[in-house]
Backbone bond lengths (Angstrom), bond angles and torsions (degrees), N, CA, C in turn:
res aa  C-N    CA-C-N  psi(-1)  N-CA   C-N-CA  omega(-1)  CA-C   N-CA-C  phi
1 X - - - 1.455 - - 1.529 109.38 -
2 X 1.026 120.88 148.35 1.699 136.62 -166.40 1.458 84.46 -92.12
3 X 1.490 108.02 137.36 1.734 105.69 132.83 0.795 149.72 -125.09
4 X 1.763 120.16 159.30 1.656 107.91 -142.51 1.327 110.25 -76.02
5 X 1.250 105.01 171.49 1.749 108.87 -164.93 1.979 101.44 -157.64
6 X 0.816 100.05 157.13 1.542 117.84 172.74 2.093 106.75 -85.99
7 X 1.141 109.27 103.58 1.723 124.79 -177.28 1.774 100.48 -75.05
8 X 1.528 134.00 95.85 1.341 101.77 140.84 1.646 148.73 -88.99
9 X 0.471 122.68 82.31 1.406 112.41 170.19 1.548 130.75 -14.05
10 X 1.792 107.89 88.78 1.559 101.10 -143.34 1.994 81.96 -119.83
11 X 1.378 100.04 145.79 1.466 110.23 170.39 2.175 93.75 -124.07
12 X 1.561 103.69 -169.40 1.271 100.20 177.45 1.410 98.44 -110.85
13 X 1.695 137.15 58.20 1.307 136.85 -171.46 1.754 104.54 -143.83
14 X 1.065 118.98 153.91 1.114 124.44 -171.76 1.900 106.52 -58.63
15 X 0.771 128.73 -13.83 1.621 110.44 160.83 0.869 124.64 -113.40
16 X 1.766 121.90 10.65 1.404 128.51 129.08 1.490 114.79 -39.36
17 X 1.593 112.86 -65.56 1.098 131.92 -169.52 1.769 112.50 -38.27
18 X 1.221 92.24 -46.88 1.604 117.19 -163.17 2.144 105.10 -70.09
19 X 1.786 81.98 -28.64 1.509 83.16 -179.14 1.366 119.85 -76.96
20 X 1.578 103.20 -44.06 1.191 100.70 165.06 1.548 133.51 -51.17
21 X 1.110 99.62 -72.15 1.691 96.00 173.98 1.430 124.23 -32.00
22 X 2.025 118.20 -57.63 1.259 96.35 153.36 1.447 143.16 -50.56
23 X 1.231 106.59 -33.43 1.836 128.92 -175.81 1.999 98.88 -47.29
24 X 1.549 107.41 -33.93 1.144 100.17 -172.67 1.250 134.25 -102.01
25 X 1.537 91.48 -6.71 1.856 103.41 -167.69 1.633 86.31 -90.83
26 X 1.333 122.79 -48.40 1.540 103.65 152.54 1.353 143.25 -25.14
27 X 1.593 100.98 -52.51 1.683 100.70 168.02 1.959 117.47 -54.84
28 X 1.748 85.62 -39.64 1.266 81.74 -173.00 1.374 113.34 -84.61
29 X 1.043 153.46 32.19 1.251 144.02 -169.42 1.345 102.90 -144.67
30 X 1.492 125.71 -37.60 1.604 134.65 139.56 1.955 116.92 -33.90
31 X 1.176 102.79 -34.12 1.622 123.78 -162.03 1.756 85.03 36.78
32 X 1.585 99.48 88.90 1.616 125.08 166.74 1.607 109.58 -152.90
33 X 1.167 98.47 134.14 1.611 99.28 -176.28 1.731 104.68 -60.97
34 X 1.477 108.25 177.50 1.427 119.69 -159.12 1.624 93.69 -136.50
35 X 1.738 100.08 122.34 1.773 108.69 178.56 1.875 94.73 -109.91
36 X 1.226 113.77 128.84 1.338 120.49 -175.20 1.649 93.28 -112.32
37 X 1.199 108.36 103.46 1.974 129.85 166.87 1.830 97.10 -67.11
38 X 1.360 118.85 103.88 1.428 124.12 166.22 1.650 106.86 -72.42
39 X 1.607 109.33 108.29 1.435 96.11 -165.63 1.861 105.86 -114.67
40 X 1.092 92.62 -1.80 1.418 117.20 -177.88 1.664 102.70 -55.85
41 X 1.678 123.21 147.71 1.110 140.84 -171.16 1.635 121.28 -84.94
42 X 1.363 129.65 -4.66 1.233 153.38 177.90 1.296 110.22 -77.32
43 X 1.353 148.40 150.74 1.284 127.77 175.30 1.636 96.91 -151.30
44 X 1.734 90.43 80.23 1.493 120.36 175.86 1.901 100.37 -93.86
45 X 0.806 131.36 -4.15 1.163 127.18 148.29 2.153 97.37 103.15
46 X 1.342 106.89 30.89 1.117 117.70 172.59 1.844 106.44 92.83
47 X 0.970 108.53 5.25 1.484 115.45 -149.29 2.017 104.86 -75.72
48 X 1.693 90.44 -29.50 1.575 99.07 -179.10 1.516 103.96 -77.55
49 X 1.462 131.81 -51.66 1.530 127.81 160.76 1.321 114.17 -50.83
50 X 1.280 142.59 -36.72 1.834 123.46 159.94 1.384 109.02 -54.48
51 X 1.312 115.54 -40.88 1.646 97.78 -171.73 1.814 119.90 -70.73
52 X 1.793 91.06 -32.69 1.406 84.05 177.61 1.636 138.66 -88.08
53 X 2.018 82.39 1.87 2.064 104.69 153.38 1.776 108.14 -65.30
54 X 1.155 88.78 -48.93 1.635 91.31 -166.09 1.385 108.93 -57.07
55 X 1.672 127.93 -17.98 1.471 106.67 -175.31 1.472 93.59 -109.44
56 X 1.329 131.62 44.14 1.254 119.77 171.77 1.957 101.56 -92.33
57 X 1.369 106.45 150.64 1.525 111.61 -165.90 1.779 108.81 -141.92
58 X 1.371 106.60 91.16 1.081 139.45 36.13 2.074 96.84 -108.57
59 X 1.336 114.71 161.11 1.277 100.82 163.00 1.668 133.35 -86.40
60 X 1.257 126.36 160.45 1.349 113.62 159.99 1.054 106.80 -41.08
61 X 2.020 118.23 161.80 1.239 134.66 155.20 1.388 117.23 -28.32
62 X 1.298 126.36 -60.51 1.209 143.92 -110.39 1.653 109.79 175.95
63 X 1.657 135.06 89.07 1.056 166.80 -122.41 1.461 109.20 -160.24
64 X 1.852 111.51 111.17 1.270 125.96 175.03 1.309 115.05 -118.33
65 X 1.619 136.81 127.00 1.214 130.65 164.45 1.700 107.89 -94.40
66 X 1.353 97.00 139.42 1.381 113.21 178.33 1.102 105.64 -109.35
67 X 1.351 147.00 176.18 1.248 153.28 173.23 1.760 105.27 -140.94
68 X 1.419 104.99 141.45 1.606 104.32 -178.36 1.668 100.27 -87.14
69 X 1.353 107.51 155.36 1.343 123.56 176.52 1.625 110.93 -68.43
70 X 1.671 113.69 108.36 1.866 111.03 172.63 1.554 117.33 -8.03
71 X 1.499 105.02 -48.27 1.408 104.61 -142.62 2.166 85.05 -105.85
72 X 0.822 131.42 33.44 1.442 137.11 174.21 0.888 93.17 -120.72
73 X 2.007 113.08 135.77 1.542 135.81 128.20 1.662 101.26 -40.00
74 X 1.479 103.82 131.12 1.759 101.28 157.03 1.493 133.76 -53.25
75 X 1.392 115.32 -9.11 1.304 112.05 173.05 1.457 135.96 -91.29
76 X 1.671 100.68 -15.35 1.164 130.47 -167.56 2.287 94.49 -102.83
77 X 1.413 87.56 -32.37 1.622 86.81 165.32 1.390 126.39 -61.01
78 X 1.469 108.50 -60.01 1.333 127.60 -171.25 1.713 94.20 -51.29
79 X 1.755 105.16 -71.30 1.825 117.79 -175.48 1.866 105.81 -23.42
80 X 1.538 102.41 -53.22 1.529 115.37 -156.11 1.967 92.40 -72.47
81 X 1.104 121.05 -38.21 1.686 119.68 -175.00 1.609 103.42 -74.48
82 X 1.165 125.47 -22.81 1.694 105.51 -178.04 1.405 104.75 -55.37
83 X 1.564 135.74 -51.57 1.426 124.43 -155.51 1.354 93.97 -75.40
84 X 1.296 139.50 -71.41 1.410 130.50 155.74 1.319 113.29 -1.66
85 X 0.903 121.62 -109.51 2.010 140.24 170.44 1.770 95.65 14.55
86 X 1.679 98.61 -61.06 1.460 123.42 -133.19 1.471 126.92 58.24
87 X 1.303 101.02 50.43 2.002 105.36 -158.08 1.628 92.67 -77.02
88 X 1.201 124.33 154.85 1.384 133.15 159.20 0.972 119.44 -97.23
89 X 2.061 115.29 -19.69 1.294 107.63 165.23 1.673 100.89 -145.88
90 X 1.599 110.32 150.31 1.424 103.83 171.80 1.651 102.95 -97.63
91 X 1.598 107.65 150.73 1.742 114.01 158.73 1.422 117.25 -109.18
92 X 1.614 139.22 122.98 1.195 125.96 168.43 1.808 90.44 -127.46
93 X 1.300 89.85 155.48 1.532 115.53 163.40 1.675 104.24 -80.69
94 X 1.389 96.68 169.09 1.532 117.86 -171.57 1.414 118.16 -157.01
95 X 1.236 123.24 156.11 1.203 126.14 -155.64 1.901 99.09 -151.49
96 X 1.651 99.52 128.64 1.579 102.61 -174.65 1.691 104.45 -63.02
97 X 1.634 105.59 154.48 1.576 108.90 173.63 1.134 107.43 -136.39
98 X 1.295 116.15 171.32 1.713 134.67 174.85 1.327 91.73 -82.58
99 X 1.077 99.44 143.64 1.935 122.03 167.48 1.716 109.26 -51.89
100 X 1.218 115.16 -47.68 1.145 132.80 174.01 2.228 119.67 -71.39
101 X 1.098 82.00 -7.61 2.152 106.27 -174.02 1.212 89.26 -94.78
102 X 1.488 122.77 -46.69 1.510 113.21 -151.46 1.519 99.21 -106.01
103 X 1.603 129.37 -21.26 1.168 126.69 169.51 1.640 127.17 -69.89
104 X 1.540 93.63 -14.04 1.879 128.26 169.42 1.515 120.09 -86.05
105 X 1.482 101.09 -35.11 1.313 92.86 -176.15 1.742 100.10 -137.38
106 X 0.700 89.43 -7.69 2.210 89.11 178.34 1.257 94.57 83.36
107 X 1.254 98.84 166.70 1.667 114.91 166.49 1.576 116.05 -88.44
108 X 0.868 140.03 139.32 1.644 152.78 158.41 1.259 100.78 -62.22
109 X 1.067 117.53 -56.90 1.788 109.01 -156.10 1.782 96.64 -80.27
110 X 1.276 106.47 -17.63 2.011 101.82 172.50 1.367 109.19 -82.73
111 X 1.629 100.97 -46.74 1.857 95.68 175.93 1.760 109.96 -35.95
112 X 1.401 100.81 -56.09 1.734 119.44 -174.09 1.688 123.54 -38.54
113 X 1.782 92.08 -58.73 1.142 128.70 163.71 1.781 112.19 -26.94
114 X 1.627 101.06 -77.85 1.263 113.05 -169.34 1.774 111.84 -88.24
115 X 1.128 95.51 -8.29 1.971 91.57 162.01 1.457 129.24 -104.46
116 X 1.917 118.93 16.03 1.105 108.66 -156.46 1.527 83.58 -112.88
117 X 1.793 107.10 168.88 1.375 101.54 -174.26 1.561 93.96 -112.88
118 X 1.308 115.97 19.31 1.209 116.07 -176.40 1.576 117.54 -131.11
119 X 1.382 143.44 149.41 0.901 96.87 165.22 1.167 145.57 -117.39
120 X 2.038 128.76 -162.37 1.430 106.10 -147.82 1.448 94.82 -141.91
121 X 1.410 103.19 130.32 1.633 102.40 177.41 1.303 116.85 -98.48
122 X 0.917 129.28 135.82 1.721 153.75 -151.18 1.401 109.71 -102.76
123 X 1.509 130.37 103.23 1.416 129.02 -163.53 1.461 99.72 -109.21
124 X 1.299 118.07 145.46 1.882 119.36 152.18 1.289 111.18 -108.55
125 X 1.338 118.00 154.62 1.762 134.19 -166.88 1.635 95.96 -80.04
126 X 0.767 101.84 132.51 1.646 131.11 -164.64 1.663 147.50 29.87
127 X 1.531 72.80 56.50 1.626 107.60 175.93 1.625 109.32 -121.99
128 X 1.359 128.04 28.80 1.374 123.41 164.48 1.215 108.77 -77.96
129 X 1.345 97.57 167.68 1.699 98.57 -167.84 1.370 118.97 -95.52
């Protein structure tokens, strides 16, 4: 049996940033461990998502880095790790768009939104509490 855990959805950009931090005060306040999805385009071998576990203050209990698969879109990564994970909830950051940005490129955090079987709270960079 999996156990459940809090999923963020972490890149190395400020609403990565934002996810994480929420992603964890969740874990901690859930008292549920924390799976950090490396969704970022670099393939440092997870090494930039450990560091940016390591400066979380205080941390979850209990902290997993995942890494997305080369050959995965991040959205289809993140979607495919909840049953895995066993997350009860996903965190991604977000970033404002032009009407015309998001009618070009969609939203991520709606793709997320409307494919997750769980659900997912939606953070912006510097609005934590």
């Amino acid at each position: 049996m999996v156990a459940v855990t809090v999923l963020v959805g972490w890149s190395g950009t400020d609403e990565g940033a934002a996810a994480l931090e929420r992603g964890a005060a969740e874990a901690r306040l859930r008292d549920l461990p924390l799976a950090v999805l490396d969704l970022s385009a670099h393939d440092d071998h997870g090494e930039a998502a450990r560091s940016a576990v390591a400066g979380l203050d205080p941390a979850p209990a209990s902290v997993e880095v995942l890494r997305r698969p080369a050959h995965q879109e991040p959205v289809d990564a993140l979607l495919d790790a909840v049953p895995g994970s066993g997350a009860e909830l996903v965190v991604v950051g977000t970033r404002r768009r032009s009407p015309v940005g998001k009618f070009l490129l969609g939203s991520t955090a709606q793709r997320i939104i409307l494919g997750s079987d769980v659900p997912v709270l939606v953070v912006k960079a510097g609005r934590q509490p």
